[in-house]
C-alpha positions as CSV (number, residue, x, y, z in Angstrom):
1,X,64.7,260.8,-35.6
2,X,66.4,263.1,-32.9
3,X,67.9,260.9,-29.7
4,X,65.6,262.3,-27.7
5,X,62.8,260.3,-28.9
6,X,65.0,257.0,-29.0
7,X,65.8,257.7,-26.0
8,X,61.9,258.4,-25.1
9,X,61.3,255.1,-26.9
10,X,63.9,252.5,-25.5
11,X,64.0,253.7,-21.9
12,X,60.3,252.0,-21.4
13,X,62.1,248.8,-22.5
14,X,65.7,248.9,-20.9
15,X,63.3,249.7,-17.5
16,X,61.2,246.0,-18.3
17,X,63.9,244.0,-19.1
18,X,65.9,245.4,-16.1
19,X,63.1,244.4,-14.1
20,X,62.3,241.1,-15.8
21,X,65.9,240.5,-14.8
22,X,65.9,241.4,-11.0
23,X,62.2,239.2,-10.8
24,X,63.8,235.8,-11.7
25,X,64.5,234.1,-8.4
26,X,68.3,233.2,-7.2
27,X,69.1,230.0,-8.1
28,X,68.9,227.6,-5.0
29,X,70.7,224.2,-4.3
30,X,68.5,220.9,-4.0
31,X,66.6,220.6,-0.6
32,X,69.2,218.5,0.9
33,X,72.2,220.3,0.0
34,X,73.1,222.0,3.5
35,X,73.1,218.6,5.1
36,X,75.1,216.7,2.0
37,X,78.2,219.6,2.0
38,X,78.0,219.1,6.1
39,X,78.6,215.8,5.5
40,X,81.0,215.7,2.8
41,X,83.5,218.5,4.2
42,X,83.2,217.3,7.8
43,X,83.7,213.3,7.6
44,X,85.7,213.4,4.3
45,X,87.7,216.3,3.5
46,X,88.3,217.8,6.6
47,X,90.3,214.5,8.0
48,X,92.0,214.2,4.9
49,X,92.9,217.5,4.6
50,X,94.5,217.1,8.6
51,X,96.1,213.7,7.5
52,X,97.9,215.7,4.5
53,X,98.7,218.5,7.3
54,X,100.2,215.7,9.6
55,X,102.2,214.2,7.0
56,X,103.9,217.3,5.2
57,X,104.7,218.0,8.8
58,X,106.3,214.8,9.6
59,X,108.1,214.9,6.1
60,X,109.7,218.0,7.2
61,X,110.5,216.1,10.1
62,X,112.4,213.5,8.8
63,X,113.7,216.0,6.3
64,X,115.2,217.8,9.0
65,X,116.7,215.0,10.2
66,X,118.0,213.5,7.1
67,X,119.8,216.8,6.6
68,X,121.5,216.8,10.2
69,X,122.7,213.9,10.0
70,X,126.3,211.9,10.4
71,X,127.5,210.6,7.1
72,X,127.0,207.6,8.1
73,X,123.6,207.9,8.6
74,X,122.9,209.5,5.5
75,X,121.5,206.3,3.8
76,X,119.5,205.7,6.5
77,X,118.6,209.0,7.0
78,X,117.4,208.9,3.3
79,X,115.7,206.1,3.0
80,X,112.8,207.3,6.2
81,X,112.6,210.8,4.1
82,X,111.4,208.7,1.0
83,X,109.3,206.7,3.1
84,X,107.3,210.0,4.7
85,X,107.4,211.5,0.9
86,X,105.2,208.8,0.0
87,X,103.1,209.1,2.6
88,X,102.6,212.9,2.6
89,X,101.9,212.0,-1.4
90,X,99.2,209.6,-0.8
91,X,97.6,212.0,1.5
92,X,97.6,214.7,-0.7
93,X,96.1,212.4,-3.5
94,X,93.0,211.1,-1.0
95,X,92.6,215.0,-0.1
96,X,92.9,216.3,-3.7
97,X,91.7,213.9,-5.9
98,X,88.7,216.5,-5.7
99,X,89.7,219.7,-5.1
100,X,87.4,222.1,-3.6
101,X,87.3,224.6,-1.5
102,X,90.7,225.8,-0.3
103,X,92.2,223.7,-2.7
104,X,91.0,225.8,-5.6
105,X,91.3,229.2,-3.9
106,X,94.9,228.2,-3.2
107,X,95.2,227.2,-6.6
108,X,96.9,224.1,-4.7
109,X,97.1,222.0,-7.4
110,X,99.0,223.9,-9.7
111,X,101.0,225.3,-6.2
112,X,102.0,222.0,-4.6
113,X,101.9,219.1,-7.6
114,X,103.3,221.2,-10.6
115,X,104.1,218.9,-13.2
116,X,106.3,218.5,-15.2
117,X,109.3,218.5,-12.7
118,X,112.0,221.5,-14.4
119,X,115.2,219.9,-12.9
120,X,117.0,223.1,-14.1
121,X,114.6,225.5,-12.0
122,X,115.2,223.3,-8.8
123,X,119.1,223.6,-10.0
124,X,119.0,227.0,-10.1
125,X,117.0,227.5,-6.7
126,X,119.5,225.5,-5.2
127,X,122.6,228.1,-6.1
128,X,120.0,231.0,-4.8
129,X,119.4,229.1,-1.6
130,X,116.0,231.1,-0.7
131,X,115.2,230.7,3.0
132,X,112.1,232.1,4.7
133,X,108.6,232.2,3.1
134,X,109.4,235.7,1.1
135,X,112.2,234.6,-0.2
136,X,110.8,231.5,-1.7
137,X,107.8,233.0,-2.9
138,X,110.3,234.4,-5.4
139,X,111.0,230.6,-6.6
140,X,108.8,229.4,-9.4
141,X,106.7,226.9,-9.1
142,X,107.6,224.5,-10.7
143,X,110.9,224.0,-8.6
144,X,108.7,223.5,-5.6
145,X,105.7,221.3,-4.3
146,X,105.4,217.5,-3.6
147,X,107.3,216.4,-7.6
148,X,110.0,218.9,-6.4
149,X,110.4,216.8,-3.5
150,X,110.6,213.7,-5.3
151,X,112.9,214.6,-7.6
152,X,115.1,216.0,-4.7
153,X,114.9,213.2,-2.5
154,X,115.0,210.5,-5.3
155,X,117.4,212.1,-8.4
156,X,119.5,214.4,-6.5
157,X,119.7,212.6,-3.2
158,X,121.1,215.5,-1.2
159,X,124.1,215.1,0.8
160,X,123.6,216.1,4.5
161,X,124.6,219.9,5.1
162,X,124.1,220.4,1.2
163,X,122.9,223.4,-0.3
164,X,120.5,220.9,-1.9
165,X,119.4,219.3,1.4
166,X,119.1,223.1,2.9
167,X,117.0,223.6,-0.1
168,X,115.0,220.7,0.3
169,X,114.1,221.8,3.8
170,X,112.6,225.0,2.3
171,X,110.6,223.1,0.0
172,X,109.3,220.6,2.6
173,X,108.6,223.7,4.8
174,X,106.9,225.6,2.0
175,X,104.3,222.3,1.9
176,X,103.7,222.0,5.3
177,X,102.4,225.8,5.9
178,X,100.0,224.6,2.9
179,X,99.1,221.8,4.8
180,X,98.4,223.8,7.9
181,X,96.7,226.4,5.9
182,X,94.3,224.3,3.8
183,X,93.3,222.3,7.0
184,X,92.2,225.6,8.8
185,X,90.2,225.7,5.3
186,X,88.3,222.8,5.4
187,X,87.5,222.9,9.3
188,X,85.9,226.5,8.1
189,X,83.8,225.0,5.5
190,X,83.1,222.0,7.6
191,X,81.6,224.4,10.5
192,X,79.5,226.7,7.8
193,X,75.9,226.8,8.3
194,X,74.9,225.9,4.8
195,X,71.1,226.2,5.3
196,X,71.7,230.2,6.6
197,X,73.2,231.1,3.0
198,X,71.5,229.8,-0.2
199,X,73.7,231.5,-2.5
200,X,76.9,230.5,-1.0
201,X,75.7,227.0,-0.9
202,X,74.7,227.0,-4.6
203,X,77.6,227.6,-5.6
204,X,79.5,225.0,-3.3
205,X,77.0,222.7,-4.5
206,X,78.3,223.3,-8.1
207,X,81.4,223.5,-7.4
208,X,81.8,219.8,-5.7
209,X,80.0,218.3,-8.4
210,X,82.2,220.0,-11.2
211,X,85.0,219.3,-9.1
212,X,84.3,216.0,-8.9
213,X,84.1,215.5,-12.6
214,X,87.2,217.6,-13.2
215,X,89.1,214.9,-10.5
216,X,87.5,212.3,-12.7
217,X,89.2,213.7,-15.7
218,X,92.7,214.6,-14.2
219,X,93.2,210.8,-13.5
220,X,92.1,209.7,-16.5
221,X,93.5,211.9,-18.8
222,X,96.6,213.6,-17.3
223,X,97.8,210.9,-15.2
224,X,97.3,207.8,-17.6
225,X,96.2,208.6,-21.0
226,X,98.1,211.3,-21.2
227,X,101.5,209.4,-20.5
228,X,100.2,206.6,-23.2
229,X,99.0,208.6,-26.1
230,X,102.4,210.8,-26.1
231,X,104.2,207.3,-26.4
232,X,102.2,206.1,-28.7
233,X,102.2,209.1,-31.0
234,X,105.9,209.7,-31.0
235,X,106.4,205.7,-31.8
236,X,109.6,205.7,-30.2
237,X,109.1,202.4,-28.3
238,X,109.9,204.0,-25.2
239,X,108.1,203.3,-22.2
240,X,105.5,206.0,-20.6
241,X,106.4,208.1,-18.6
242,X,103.9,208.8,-15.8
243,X,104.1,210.9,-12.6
244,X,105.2,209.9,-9.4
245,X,107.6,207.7,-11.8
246,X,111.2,208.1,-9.7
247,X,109.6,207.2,-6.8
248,X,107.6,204.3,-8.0
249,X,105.2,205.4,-6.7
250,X,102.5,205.9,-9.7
251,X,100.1,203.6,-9.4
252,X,99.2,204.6,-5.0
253,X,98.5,207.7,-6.5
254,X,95.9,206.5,-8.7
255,X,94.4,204.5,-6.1
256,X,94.6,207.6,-3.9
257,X,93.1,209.4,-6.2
258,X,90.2,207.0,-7.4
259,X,89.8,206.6,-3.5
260,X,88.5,210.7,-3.3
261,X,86.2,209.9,-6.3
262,X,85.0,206.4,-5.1
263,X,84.5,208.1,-1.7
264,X,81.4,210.8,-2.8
265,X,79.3,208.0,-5.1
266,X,77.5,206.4,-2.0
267,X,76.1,209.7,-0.4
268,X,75.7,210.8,-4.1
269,X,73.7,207.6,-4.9
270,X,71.9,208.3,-1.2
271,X,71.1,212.2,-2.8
272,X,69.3,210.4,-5.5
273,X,67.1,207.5,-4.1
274,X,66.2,210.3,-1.6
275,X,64.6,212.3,-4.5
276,X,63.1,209.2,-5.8
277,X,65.9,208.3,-8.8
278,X,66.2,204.9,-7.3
279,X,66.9,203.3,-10.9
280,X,69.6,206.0,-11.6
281,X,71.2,205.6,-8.0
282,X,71.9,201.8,-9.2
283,X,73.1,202.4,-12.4
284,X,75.9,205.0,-11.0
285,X,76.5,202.3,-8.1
286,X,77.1,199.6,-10.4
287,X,79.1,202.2,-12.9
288,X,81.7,202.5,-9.7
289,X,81.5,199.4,-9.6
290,X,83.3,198.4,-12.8
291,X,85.8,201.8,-12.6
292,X,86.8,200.0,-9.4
293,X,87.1,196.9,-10.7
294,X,89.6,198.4,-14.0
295,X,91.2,200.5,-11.5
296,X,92.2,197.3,-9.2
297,X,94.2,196.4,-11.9
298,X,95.7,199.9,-13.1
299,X,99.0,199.9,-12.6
300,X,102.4,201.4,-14.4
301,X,103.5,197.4,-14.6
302,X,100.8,196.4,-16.7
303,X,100.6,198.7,-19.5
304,X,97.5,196.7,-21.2
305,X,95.3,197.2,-18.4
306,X,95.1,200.5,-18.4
307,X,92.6,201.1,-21.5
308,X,90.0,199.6,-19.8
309,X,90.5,201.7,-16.6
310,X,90.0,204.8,-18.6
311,X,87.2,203.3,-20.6
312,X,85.3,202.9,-17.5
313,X,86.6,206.0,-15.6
314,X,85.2,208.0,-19.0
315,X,82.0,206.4,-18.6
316,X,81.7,206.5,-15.0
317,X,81.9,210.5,-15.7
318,X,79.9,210.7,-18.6
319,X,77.3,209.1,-16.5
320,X,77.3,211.7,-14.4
321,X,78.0,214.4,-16.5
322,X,74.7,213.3,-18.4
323,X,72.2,212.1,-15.9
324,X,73.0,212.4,-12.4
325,X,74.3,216.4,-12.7
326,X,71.2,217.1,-14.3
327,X,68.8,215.2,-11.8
328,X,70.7,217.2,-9.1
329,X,70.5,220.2,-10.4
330,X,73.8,220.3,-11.1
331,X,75.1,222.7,-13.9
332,X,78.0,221.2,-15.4
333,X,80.5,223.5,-16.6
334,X,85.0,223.7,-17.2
335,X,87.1,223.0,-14.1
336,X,90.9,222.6,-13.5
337,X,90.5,218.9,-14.4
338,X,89.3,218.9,-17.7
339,X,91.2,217.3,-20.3
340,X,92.7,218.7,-23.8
């Protein structure tokens, strides 16, 4: 048949399906979806992410100061850096225990809480001594960000006037123009008028709720199982070795973390007695109600509590995944948090 008549005879049909296309209506968030992002960016993420802001500034601070100081303030000196790295940590896990927003255009978590910590890299940057923003975009990431810090501040414990404490500085420098940055982020979401842009606020929609999930999964794959499973698959009898480990500092971080998810189940369960879901709004109340109760007793001391925490952290998100997505319209798809 010569192409001209194919082409006589399928043109008809690419035009139709072209148009069948163009005729299905943009997908749209639930009703109240303007007024729950409002919400959620403005009383939640918003202060935490000027909390985070505040306290990579005031780490940089005391960094400052533990690297200008007398040698026999050096201890002492030390001692109030580790204190604000701890802080600045739990802020960052309350802020990105779901992380929307700037958080993923920044690709933050992967920029600021790279782990594992390469203690060669960080070696390495030290002899280079980068100083200014340029030069330490040339520094890879993984000798940078909040388990740089730790390492720094907790293995290395830089001597005052050291090339490692002037590296330190850069580091603590590099987090705080983050901070700053992804602030200014989440006052801009927080001031969008979500009802003036359906699209845009379909896709924040999805995003938070995949989000959400993905922070569900990052704590209890990553930051617990993770850490368990590789012990107990290469039988060495060693014990696990989770982050935030050479500061102590593991199990606030989980609790910072669980305290972002925790923190969106009420207006979530809200979202769904609204619509009439009463039934499902209890179950996922009373499904955060048991994570929290496992995750109360999560910590890096007690090793045999932690199977139940991510027992009920799984179910808590399959929950969701399974009922409460779909009853809000929720298309559930791969984020940053899902596990291997």
């Amino acid at each position: 048949m010569p192409s001209f008549f194919l082409r006589a005879l399928f043109a008809p049909i690419a035009l139709l399906a072209a148009a069948a296309v163009q005729a299905q209506p943009a997908p749209v968030a639930p009703a109240g979806a303007p007024q729950f992002l409002t919400s959620a960016y403005r009383d939640q993420f918003v202060p935490r992410a000027n909390a985070f802001a505040a306290e990579s500034a005031a780490l940089g601070t005391a960094i400052d100061t533990l690297c200008d100081a007398p040698a026999g303030e050096a201890a002492t000196a030390l001692a109030a850096a580790q204190a604000r790295w701890k802080s600045t940590t739990t802020a960052w896990d309350r802020l990105a225990g779901v992380a929307v927003g700037p958080l993923v255009k920044r690709r933050a978590l992967t920029a600021l809480d790279f782990n594992p910590t390469r203690p060669a890299l960080i070696e390495r940057a030290i002899v280079t001594a980068p100083s200014g923003a340029e030069a330490m975009e040339r520094v890879g990431t993984p000798a940078k960000g909040i388990p740089a810090l730790e390492w720094l501040l907790w293995s290395k414990k830089p001597a005052p006037q050291s090339p490692a404490c002037r590296y330190t500085q850069q580091v603590a420098i590099e987090l705080a123009r983050e901070g700053a940055t992804i602030a200014t982020g989440f006052a801009d979401l927080a001031a969008t008028d979500w009802a003036a842009d359906p699209a845009k606020t379909y896709l924040a929609w999805q995003e938070l709720f995949n989000q959400w999930l993905g922070g569900f999964e990052r704590l209890r794959w990553a930051q617990i199982d993770k850490p368990l499973k590789t012990v107990e698959t290469s039988r060495t009898g060693k014990a696990p070795v989770f982050s935030r480990a050479a500061s102590g500092h593991a199990a606030q971080s989980w609790a910072a973390h669980w305290e972002a998810l925790r923190s969106l189940a009420p207006p979530v369960a809200q979202a769904l007695a609204g619509s009439g879901k009463q039934p499902l709004a209890a179950r996922l109340t009373q499904s955060f109600a048991g994570t929290d109760a496992a995750m109360q007793r999560a910590t890096p001391a007690d090793l045999a509590a932690l199977p139940a925490a991510t027992r009920e952290l799984a179910a808590t998100k399959k929950l969701i995944e399974a009922d409460v997505a779909p009853a809000l319209e929720v298309v559930v798809g791969f984020s940053d948090g899902d596990g291997d």
